[in-house]
N, C-alpha and C positions, 0 to 999 in steps of 0.2 A: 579568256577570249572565247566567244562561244562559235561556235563551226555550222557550217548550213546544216539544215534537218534533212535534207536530201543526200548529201554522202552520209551524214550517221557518224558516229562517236571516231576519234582517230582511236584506234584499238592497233597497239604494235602485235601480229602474228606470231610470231617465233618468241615472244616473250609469254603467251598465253600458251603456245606448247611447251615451254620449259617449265610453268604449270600445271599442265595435267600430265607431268610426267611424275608431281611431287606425290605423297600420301597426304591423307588430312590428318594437320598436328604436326608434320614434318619442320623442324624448328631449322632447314639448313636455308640463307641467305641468296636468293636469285641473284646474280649481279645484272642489271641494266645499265645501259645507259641512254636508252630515249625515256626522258623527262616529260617529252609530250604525249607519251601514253598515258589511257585515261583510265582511271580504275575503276573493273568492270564486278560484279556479282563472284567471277569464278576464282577471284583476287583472295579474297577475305580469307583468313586467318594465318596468308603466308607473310613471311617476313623476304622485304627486297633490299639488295645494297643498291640502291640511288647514288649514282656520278654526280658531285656536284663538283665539277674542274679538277681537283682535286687529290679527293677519296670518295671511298663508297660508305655511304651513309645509309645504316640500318633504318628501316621505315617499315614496321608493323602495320597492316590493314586493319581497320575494323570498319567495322559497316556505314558509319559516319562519311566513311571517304570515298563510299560509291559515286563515281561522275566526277570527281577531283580528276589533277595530274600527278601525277607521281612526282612531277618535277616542287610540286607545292611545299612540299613533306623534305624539301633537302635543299636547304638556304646556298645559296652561293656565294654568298658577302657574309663578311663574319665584323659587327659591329664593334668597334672601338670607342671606347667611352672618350667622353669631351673631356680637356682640359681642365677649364671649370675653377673651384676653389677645391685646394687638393685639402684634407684632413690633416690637422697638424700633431 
């Protein structure tokens, strides 16, 4: 969903200071849980646990996922295969 160019990116606060609180390399897990934040430049190389109902699902940044949500990267349905013809 894209958002007006006049408010500008949803960017969660307090998740961007628990951020630049980290070192660069720091391999320890931010826990979130707003999915509708959007990941921004100062993101990249941490790793977040993403709520999806659940647990918190590890989701590595890399640069590909600048302007993504966080909520992309952490499924909240978990697919069940069909019936089908089973293997005999």
């Amino acid at each position: 969903m894209s958002r007006s160019l006049k408010k500008g990116p949803a960017i969660d606060e307090r998740l961007l200071a628990k951020v630049a609180k980290l070192k660069v390399g720091d391999k320890t897990a931010v826990k979130t849980w707003s999915r509708w934040a959007v990941i921004t430049p100062a993101m990249v190389g941490f790793t977040f646990g993403v709520h999806n109902g659940k647990q918190h699902v590890p989701v590595s940044v890399v640069e590909n996922m600048v302007g993504h949500r966080l909520g992309e990267f952490s499924q909240t349905r978990k697919f069940v295969r069909h019936a089908g013809n089973s293997a005999k």
